[in-house]
PyMOL Python script that loads the backbone (N, CA, C, O; Angstrom):
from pymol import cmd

cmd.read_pdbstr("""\
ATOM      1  N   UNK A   1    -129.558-141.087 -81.520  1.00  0.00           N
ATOM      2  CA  UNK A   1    -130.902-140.685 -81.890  1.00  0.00           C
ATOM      3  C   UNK A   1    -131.136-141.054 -83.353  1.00  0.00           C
ATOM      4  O   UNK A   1    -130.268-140.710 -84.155  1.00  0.00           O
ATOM      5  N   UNK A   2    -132.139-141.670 -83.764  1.00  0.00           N
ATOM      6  CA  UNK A   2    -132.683-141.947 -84.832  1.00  0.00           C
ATOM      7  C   UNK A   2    -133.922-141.252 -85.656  1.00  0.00           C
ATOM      8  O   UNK A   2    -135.044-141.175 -85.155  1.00  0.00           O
ATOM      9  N   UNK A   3    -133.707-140.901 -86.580  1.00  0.00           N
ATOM     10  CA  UNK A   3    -134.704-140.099 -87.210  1.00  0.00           C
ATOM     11  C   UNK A   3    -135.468-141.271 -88.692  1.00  0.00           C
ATOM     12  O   UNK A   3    -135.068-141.810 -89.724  1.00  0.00           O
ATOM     13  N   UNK A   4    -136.964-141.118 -87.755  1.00  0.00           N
ATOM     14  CA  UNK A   4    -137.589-141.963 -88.484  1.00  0.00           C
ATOM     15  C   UNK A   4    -138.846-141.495 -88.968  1.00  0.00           C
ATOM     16  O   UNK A   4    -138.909-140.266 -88.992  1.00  0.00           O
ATOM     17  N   UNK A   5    -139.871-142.096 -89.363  1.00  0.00           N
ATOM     18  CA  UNK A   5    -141.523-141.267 -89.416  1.00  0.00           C
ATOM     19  C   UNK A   5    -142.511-142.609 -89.986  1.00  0.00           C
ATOM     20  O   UNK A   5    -142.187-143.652 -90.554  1.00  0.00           O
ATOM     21  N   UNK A   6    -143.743-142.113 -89.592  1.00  0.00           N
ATOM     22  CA  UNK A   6    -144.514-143.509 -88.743  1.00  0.00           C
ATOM     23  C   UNK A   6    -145.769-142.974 -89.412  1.00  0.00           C
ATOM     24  O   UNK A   6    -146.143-141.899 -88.944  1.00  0.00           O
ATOM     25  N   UNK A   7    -146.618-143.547 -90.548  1.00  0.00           N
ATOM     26  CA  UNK A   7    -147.700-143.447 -90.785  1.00  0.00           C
ATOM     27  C   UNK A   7    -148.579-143.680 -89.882  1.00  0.00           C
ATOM     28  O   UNK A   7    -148.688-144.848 -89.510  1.00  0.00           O
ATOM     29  N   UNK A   8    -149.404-142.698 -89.310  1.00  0.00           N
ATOM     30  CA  UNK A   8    -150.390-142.923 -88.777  1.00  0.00           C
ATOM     31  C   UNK A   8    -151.907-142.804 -88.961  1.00  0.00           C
ATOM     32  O   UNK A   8    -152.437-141.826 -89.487  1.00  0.00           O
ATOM     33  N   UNK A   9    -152.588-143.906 -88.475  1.00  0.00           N
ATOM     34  CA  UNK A   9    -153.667-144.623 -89.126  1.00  0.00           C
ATOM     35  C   UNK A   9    -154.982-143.713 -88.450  1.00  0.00           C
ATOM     36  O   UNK A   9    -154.850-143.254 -87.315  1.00  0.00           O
ATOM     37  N   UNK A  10    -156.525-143.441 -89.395  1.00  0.00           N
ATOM     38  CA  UNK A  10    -157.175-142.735 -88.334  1.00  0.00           C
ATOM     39  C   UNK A  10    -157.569-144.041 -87.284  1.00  0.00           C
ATOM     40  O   UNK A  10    -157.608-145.260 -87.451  1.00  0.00           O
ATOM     41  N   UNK A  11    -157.806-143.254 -86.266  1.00  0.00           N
ATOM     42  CA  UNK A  11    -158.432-143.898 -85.179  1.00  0.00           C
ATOM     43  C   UNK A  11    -159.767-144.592 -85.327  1.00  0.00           C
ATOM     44  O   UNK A  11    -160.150-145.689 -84.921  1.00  0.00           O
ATOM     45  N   UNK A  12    -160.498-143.438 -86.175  1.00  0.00           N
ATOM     46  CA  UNK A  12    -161.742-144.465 -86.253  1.00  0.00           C
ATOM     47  C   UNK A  12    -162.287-145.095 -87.454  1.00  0.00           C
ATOM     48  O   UNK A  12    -163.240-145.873 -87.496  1.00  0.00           O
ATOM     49  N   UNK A  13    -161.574-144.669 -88.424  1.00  0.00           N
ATOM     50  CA  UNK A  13    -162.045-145.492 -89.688  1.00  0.00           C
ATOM     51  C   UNK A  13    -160.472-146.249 -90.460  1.00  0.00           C
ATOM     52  O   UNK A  13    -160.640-146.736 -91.578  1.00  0.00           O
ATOM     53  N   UNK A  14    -159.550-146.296 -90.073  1.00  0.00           N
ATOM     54  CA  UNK A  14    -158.562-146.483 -89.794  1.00  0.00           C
ATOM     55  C   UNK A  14    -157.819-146.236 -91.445  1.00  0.00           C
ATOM     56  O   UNK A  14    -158.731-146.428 -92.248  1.00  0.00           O
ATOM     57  N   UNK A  15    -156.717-145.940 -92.081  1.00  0.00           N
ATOM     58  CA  UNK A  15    -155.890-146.143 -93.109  1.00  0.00           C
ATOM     59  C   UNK A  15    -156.190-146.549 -94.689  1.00  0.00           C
ATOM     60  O   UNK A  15    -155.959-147.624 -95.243  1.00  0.00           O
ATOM     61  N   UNK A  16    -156.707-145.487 -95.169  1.00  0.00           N
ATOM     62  CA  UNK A  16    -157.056-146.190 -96.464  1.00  0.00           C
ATOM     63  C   UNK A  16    -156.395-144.722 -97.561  1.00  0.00           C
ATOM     64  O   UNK A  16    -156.468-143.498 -97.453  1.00  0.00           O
ATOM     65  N   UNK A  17    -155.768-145.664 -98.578  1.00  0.00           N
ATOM     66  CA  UNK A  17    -154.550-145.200 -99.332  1.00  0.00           C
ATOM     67  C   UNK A  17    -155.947-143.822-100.327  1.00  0.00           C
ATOM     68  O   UNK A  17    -155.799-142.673-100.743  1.00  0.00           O
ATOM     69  N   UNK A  18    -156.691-144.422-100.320  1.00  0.00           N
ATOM     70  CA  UNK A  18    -158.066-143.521-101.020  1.00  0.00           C
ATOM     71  C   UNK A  18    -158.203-142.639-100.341  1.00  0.00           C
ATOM     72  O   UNK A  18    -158.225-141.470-100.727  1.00  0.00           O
ATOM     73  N   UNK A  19    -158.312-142.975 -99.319  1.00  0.00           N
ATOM     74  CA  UNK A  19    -158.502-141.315 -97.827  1.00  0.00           C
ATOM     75  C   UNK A  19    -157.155-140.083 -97.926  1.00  0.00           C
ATOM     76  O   UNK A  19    -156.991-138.862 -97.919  1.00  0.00           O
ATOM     77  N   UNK A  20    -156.370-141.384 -98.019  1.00  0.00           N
ATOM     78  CA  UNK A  20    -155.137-139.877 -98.193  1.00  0.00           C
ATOM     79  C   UNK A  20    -154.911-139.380 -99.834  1.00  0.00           C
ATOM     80  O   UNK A  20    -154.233-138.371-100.024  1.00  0.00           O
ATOM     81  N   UNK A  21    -155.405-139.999-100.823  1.00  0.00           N
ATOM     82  CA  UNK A  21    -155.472-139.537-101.879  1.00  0.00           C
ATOM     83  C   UNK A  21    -156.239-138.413-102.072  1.00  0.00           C
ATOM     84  O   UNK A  21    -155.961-137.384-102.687  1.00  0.00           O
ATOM     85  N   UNK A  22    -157.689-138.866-101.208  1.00  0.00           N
ATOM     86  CA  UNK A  22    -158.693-137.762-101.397  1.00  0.00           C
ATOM     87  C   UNK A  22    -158.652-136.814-100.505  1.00  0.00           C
ATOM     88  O   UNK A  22    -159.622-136.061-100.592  1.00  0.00           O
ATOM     89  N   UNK A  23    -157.504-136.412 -99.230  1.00  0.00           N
ATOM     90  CA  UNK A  23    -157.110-135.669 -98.456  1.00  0.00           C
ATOM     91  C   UNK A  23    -156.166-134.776 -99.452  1.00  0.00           C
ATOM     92  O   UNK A  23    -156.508-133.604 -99.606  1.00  0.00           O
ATOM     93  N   UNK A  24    -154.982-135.257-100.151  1.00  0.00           N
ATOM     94  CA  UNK A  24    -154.607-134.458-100.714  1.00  0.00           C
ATOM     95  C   UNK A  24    -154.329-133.482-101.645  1.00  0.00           C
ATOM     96  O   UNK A  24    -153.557-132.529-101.746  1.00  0.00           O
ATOM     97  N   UNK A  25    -155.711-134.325-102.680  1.00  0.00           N
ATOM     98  CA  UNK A  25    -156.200-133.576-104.147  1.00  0.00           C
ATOM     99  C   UNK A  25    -157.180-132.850-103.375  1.00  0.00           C
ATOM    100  O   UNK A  25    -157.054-131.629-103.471  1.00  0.00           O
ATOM    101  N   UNK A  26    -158.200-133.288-102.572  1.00  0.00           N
ATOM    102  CA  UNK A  26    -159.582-132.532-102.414  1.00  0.00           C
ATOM    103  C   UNK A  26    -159.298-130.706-102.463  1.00  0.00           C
ATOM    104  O   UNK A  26    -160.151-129.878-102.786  1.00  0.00           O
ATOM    105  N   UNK A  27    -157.750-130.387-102.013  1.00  0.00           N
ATOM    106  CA  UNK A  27    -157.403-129.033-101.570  1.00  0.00           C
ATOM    107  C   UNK A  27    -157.062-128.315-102.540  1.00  0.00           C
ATOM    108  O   UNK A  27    -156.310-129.015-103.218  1.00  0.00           O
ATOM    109  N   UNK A  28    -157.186-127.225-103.051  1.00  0.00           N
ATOM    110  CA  UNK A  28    -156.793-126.020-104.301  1.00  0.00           C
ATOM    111  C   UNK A  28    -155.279-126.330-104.601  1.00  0.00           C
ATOM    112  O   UNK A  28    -155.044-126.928-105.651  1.00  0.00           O
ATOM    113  N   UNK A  29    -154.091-125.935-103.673  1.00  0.00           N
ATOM    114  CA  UNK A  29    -152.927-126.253-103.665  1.00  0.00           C
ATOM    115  C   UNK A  29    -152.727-126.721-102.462  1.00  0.00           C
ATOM    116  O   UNK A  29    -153.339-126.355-101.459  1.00  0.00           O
ATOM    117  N   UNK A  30    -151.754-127.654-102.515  1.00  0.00           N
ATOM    118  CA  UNK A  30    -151.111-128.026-101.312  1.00  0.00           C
ATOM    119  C   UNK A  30    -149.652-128.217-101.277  1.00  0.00           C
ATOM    120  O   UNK A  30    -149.367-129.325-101.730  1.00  0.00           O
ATOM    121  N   UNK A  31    -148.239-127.284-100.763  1.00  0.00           N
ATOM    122  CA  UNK A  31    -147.325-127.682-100.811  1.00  0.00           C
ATOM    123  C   UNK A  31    -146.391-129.335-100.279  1.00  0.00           C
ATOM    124  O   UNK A  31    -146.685-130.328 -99.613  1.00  0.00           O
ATOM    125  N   UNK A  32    -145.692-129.050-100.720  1.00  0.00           N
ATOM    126  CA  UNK A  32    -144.897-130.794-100.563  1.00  0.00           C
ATOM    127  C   UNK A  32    -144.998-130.893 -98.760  1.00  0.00           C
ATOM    128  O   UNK A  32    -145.496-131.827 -98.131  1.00  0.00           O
ATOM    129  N   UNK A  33    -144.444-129.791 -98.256  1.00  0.00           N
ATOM    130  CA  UNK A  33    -144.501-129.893 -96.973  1.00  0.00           C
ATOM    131  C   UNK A  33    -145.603-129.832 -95.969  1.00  0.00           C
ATOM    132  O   UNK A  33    -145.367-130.093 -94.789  1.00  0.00           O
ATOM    133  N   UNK A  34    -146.761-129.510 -96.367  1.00  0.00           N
ATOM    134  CA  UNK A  34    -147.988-129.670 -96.272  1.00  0.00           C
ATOM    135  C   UNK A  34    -148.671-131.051 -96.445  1.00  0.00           C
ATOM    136  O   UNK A  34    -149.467-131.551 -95.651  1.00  0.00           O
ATOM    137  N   UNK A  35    -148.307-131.498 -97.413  1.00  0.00           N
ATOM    138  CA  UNK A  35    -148.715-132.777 -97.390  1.00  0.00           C
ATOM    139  C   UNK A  35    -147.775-134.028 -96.586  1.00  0.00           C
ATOM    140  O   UNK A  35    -148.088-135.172 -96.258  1.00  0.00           O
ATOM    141  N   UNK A  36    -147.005-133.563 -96.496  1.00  0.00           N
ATOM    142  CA  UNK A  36    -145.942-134.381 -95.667  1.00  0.00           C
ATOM    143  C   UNK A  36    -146.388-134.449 -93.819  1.00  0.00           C
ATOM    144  O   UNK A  36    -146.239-135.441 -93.106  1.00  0.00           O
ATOM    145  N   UNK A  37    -146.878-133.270 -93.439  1.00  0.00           N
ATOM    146  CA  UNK A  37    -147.366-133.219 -92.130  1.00  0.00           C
ATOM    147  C   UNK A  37    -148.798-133.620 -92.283  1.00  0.00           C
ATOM    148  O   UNK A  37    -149.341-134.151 -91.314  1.00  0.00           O
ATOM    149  N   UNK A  38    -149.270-133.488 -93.053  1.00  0.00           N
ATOM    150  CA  UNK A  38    -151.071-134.377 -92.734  1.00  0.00           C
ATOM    151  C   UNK A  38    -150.678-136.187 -93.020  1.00  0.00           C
ATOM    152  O   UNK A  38    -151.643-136.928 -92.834  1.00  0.00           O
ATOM    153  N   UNK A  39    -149.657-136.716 -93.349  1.00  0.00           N
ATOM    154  CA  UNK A  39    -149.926-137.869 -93.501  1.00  0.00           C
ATOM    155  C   UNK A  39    -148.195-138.212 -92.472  1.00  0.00           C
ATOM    156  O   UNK A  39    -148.482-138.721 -91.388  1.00  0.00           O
ATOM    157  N   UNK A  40    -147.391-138.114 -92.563  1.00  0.00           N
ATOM    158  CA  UNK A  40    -145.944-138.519 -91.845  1.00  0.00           C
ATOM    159  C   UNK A  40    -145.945-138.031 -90.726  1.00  0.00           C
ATOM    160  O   UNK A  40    -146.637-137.058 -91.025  1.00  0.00           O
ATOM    161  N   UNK A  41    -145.715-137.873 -89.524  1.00  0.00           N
ATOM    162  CA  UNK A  41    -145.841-138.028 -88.626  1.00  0.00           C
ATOM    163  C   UNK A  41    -144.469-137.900 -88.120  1.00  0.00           C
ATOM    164  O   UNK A  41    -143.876-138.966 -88.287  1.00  0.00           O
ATOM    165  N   UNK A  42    -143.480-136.688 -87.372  1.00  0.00           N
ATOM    166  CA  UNK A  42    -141.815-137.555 -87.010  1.00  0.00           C
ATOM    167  C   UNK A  42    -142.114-138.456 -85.626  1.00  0.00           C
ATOM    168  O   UNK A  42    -142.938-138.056 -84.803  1.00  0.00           O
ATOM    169  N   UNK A  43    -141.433-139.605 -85.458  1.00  0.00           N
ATOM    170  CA  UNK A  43    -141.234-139.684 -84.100  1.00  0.00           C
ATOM    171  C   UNK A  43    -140.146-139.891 -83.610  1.00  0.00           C
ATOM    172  O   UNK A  43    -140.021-139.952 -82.387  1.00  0.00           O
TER     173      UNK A  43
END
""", "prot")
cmd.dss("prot")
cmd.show_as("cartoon", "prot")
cmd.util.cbc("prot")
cmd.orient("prot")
């Protein structure tokens, strides 16, 4: 078994490094692990 993790892109406006910038400042605090599950993905 391999442990890996897979950026995933939105569906409809698809991957932009600005979107997840402004996903993760836009919020008051956000812990490390918090931000790790809105953008990494395990598979």
């Amino acid at each position: 078994m391999q442990d890996r993790w897979q950026w995933w892109p939105d569906p409809d406006i698809g991957y932009t490094v600005r979107g997840a910038y402004q996903l993760l400042t836009a919020q008051d605090t956000v812990t490390l692990e918090a931000a790790a599950g809105l953008i990494w993905h395990p598979q």
